[in-house]
N, C-alpha and C positions, 0 to 999 in steps of 0.2 A: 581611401577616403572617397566618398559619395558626394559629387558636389551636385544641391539640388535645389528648387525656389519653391518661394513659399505662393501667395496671392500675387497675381499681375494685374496692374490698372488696366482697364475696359480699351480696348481702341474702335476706330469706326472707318467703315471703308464709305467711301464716298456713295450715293444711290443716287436714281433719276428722280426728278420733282414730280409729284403726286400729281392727277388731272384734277379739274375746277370740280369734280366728282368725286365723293368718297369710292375707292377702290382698294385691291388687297394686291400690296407688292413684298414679292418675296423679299426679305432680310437676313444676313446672317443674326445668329450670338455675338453679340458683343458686350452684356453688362449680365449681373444674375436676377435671372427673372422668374416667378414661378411656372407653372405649366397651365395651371385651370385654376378659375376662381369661380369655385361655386355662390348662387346668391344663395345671402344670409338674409335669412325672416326677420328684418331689425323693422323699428319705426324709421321714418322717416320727414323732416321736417319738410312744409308744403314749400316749394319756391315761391315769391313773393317779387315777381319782376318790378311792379308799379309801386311798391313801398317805399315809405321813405326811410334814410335810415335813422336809426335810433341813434344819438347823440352817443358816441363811447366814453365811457367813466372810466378810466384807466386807472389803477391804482401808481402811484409814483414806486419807480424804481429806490431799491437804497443806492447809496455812491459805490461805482465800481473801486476795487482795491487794486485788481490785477493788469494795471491800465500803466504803461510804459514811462518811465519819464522823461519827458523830452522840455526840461525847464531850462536845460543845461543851455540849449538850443537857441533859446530865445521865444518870446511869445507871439503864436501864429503859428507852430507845426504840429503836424500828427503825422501819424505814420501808416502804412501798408505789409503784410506779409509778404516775401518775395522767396521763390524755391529757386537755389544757385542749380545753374544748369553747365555741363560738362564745358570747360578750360572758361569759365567767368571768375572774378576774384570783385574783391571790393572794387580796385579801382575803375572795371567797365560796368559794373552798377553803377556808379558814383555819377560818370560820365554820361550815361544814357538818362540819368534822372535829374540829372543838374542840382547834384547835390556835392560836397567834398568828400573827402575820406575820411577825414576825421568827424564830421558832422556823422556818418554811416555807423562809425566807431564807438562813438557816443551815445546813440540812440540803443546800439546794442550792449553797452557796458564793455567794449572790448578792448583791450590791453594792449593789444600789438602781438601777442606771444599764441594764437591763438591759427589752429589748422582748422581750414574748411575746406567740404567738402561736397562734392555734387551731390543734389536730395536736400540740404541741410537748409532753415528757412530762418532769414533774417530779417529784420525790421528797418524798409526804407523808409527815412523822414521826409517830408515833405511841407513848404509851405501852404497852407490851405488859403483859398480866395474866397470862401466862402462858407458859411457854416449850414448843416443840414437842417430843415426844419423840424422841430421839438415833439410835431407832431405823433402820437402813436395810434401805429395803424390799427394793430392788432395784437391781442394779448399773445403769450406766446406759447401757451396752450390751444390756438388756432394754429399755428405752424406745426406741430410733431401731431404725431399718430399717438395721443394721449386719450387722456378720459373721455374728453367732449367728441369724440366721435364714435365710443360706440353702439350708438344710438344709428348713423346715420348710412343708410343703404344707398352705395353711389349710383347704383344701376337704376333703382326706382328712381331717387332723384331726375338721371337723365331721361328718364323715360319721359316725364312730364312736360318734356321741351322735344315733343318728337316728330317735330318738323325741323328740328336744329340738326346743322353737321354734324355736331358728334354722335348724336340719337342713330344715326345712318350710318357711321363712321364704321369702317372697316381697315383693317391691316394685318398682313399675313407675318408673324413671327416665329422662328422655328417649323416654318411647313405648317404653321395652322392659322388658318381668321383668328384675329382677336376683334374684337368690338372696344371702340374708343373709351367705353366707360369701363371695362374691364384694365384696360391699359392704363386709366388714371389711378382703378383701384390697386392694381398693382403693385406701381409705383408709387403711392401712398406707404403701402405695406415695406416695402422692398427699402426704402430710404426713412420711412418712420416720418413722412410729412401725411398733415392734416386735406384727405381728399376736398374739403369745402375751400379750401384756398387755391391747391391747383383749378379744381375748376372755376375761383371767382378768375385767378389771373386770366385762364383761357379766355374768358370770356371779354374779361378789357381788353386782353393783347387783341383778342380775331373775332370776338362775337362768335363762336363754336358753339354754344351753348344754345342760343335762340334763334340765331340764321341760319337759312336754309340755304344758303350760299355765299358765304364771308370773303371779305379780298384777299386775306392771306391762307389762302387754303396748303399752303408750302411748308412756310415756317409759323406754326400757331403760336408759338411762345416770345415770337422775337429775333433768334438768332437767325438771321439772315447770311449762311455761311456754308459751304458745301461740304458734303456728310452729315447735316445734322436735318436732313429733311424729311418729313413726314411727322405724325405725333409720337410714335414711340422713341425716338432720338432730339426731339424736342425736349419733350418730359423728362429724359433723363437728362438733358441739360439742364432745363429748371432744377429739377430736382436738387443736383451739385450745387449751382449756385444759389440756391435759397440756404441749403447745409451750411455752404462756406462761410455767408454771411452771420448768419445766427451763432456757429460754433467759433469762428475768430473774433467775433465782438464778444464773445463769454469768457474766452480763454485771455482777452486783452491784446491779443495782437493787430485787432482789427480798428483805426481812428482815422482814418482818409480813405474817400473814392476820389478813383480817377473816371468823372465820365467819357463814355466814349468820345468827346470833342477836346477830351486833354482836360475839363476843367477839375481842379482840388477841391473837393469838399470833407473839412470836416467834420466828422459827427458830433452831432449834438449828444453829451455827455449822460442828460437823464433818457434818454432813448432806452426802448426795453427789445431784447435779441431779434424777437421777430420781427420788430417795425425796422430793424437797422438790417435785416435779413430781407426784406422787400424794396430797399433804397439801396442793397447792395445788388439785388437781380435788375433792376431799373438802369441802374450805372453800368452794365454793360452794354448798352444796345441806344442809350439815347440820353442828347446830351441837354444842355443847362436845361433850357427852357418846358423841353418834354419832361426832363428826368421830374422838375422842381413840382408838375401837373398832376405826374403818376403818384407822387409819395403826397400829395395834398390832401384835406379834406376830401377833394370833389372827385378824385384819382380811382385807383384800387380799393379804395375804403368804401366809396359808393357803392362799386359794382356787387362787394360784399354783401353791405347793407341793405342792395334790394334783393339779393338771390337768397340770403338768409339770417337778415336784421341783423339789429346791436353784434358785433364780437366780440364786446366785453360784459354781455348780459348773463356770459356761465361760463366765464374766463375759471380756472382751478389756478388761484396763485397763492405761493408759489409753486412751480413745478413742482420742486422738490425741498426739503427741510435744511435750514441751515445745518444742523447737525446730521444728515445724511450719513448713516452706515451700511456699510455691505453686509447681507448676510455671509452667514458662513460658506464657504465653497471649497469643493476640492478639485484635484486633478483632473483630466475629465480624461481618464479610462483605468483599465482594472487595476485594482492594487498588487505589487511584486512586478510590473513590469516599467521595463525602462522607455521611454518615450526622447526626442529630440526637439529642443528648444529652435525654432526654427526662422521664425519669424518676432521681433519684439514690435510694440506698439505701430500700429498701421491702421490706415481707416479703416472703420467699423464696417463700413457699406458703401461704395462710390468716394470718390477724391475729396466729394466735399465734407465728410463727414470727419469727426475727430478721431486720432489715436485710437484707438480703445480693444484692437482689435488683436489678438497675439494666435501664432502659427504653433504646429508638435506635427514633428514626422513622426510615423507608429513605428517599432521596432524591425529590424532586418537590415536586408542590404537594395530591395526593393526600389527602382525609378520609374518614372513616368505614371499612368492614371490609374494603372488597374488597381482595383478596388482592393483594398486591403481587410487582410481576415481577422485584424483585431476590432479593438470594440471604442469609440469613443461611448461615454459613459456622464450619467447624470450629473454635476456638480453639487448639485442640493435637488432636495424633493420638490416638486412642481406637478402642473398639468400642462399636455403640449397641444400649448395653442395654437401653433399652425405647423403644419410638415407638409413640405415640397418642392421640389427641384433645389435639392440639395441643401434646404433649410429645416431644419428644427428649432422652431422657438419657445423656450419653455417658461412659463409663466409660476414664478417662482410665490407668490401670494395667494392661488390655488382658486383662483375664479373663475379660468381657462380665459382671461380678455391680455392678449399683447401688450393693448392700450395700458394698462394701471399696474402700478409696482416696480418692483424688478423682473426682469425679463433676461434672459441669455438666449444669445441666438449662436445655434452651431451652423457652421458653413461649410459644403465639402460632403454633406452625408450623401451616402451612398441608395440608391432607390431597395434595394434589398434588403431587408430585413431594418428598414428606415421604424423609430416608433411614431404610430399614427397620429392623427390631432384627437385629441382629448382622453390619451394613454395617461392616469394619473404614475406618476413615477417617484419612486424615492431614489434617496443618493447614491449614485452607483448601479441604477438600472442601466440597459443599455438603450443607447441614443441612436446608435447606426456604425457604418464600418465607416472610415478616412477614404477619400475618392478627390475627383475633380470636378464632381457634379457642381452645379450652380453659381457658377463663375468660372473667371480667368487661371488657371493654375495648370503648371507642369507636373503638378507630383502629388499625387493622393494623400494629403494631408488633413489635420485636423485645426478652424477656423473657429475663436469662441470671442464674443464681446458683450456687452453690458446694457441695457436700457434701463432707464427708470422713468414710468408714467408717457413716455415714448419719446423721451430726451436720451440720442448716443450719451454715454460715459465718457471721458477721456480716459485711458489705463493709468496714467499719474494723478488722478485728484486728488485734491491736495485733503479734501474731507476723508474719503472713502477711495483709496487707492485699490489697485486689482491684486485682491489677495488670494491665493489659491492655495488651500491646506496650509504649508510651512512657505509658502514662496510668493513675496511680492515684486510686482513688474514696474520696473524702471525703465523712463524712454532715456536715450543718450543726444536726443533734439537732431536722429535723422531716422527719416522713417523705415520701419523694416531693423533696424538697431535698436540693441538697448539691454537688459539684465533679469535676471531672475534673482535676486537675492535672499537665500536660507542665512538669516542670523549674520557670522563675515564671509561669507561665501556666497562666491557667487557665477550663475550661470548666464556667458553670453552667447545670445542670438547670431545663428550662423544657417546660410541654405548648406547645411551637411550632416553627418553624421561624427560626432566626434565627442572625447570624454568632458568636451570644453562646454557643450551644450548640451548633456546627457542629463536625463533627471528621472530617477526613480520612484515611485509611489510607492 
């Protein structure tokens, strides 16, 4: 037996703080990032610093369903996700949050008869002091890399502020300059958030956008914290905690922050993902009185409003259809070969993002990165709207835009014989070989998960689960775990080689 891993979360080695001067400091890899970002000929809307903003018409949310019960409790809790970490059990959760064991027990439906496990993510309750404002910030088609932005050219955009920091903005990643706006559009692309919103936050957090020399030239986004200095390690902090926010208020596990000053705040129930996704990145870094400023009216919704009006003047709601189906998909490499189940549900892209994301070692007895000489392979016919550094994303509604539809993004492909952007493909063309390109990974594998309209999937939805040919994906509520079920059979997720995770096409 072959024992092998599938995706590793991102880590960061500490770096030295940037001077009061855009400069270019070398960095390691430590998240998957592409190589080049060519500009794209789009329109671009004009910035409008001195505008006011347009009043947001928000459409009201319907009532969430998948929202925890904590009646049992008494009135005045919500709760928080919490990931157990190696020799913790209920009762020093319990203890460190001031709550009992049975209160913990009940929040999560638990029995008493029940094994956990490090990785495994339970539901702390908590009294809340306070309730979040109702306010919404922003639809939530301004949060993901959806329809509404692909209209909008981030680089032109920045140009037009080119006396501002980031217009100037340099940083060296992987041995090469990038340019700041290059690094928001990126990371835009890379985690599937809406570039207009990274850069409205920039811009509240540090003024990056319009000054020519802002006070936090260190940590642009907020986190004031060692390792996470410069924009490209900022950004991909924003990035997680925007994900976090928006997809654990979807999935219902998300009903209390803890601002950074200790204080509970409950969310307010008719909140829509992304406004609860912007008062969940706030609640890290600053507490009541800031937090209450930034998620206000006059907050983050402003700095929007003058850089590019209303957010809810071409909101696309709902993202997605209540009745949401998957199209048809299959295995994704050749037929007659045996593939390993390697990985079950794990984020799609970065920590913050949902489940959605499932592992296949390609056939042999093969370890470590070298590129393997099988083929991962189309799922359904598409056009591939973007390839590189280890990404193929194939745009399964044939417009060639990320932004709209479904979308499957491969991770792991190999620069070799990779198929390019705008290769139209039917099912079962070839995608690329299994590698360790474009992320964290010990072992040339093959990385496949789901977008639609530029919202991650989760692999269990409960509308449109991850169906591939005969086999759908069950998580087992820890990540990296969980099943491939044919009919009553069933395959589970194992970093190895074995007939217990083997699955044939």
């Amino acid at each position: 037996m072959f024992i092998l891993s599938a995706c590793n979360a991102p880590g960061a080695t500490p770096l030295p703080a940037f001077p009061a001067e855009p400069t270019s400091t070398s960095m390691p890899t430590f998240a998957p990032t592409p190589t080049s970002l060519p500009t794209v000929e789009r329109a671009t809307r004009t910035p409008r610093p001195t505008a006011t903003p347009i009043p947001p018409t928000p459409t009201p949310d319907p009532p969430r369903t998948n929202v925890p019960d904590l009646f049992a409790l008494g009135p005045g809790w919500a709760a928080f996700r919490y990931t157990l970490q190696p020799g913790e059990d209920l009762g020093v959760i319990a203890g460190r949050y001031g709550v009992s064991f049975d209160q913990i027990r009940a929040a999560n439906g638990f029995t008493g008869g029940e094994v956990l496990q490090p990785g495994q993510t339970i539901l702390v309750p908590q009294v809340m002091q306070q309730i979040s404002p109702a306010f919404k910030i922003i639809p939530d088609s301004e949060l993901v890399y959806g329809p509404t932005t692909i209209d909008f050219d981030t680089a032109a955009f920045v140009s037009k502020f080119n006396r501002g920091y980031l217009f100037n903005y340099r940083e060296t990643v992987d041995g090469e300059p990038v340019s700041g706006a290059a690094l928001i559009e990126r990371a835009a692309q890379n985690y599937s958030l809406n570039p207009r919103l990274l850069l409205a936050l920039l811009e509240y957090q540090s003024g990056w956008l319009t000054q020519a020399r802002p006070k936090n030239s260190v940590y642009p986004f907020g986190r004031a914290q060692g390792g996470t200095e410069g924009l490209y390690r900022q950004i991909q902090w924003a990035a997680n905690a925007l994900n976090r926010g928006f997809y654990e208020w979807r999935d219902g596990s998300l009903s209390l922050l803890i601002l950074s000053d200790g204080t509970r705040v409950g969310l307010d129930g008719g909140l829509n993902g992304a406004s609860v996704a912007l008062q969940y990145f706030f609640s890290q870094t600053r507490s009541a009185d800031d937090w209450g400023a930034s998620v206000a009216v006059g907050g983050v919704a402003a700095t929007f409003g003058r850089l590019f009006g209303g957010p809810f003047a071409h909101a696309v709601e709902p993202l997605a259809p209540a009745a949401l189906a998957q199209p048809e998909l299959t295995l994704p490499w050749q037929g007659g070969e045996t593939w390993f189940y390697s990985g079950g549900p794990h984020a799609s892209f970065g920590p913050g993002s949902p489940w959605g994301a499932v592992d296949f070692l390609p056939p042999g007895n093969a370890s470590g990165c070298a590129v393997s000489e099988n083929w991962i392979t189309a799922m359904a016919p598409g056009v591939v709207a973007r390839s590189g550094n280890g990404q193929v994303l194939l745009d399964l509604d044939g417009d060639g835009h990320e932004q709209t539809g479904w979308v499957m993004l491969y991770l792991h492909v190999a620069t070799v014989d990779r198929a390019p952007e705008g290769a139209h493909l039917v099912k079962g063309d070839h995608i690329g070989h299994p590698s360790c390109e474009g992320g964290f990974a010990k072992d040339a594998h093959a990385h496949v998960a789901r977008k639609y309209n530029g919202a991650w999937l989760p692999a269990d939805l409960a509308v449109a689960p991850f169906v591939m040919g005969d086999y759908t994906v069950h998580s087992s509520g820890l990540e990296y775990n969980g099943t491939l079920q044919f009919g009553q059979f069933f395959k589970v997720a194992c970093a190895c080689r074995e007939a217990s995770n083997a699955v044939t096409k």
